[in-house]
C-alpha positions in Angstrom: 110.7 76.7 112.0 111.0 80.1 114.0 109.4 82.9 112.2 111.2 86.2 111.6 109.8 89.4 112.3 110.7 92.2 110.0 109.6 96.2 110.7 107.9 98.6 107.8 110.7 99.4 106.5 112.6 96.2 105.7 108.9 94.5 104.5 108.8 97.5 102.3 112.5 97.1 100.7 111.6 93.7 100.4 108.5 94.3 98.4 109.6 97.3 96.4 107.5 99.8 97.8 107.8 102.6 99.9 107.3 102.6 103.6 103.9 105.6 102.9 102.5 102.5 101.0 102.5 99.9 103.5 101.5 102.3 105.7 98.4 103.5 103.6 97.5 100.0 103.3 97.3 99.0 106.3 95.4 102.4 106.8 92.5 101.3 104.4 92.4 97.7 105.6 94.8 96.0 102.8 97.7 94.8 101.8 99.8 92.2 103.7 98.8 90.6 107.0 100.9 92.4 109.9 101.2 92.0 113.5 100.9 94.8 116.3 103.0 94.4 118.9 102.4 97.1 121.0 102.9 100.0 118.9 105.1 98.3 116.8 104.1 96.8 113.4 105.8 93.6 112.0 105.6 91.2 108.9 107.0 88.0 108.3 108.6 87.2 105.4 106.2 84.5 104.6 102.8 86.8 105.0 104.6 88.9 102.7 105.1 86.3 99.7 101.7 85.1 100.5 100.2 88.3 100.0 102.3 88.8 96.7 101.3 85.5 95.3 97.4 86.3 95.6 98.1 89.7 94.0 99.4 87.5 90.7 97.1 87.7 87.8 97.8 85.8 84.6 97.8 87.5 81.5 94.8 85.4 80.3 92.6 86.6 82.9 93.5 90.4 82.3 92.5 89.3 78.9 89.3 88.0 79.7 88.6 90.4 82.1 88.3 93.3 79.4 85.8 91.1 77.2 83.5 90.9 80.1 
């Protein structure tokens, strides 16, 4: 399967964030993996479910986070 290449804008509608935060991220070395293409930056929309799925925390981990 081909992968599709979306800009900063469309990865950040898709996420629910603003284009400033995608920007800062990749600014401070986190966030979603992206591709340079010259001097344009792209996401696919699989990097970008990737990167939401490691962000997931369980409510039982916050939990015993705070006993720690």
């Amino acid at each position: 399967m081909q992968q599709r290449y979306i800009d900063t804008v469309a990865a950040a509608e898709y996420l629910g964030y603003s284009r400033y935060s995608l920007e800062q991220f990749r600014a401070h070395g986190k966030g979603p993996k992206f591709y340079k293409l010259g001097s344009t930056v792209r996401y696919t929309i699989e990097d970008l479910d990737a990167w939401v799925g490691e962000a997931q925390t369980s409510t039982q981990e916050v939990t015993e986070g705070r006993k720690a």
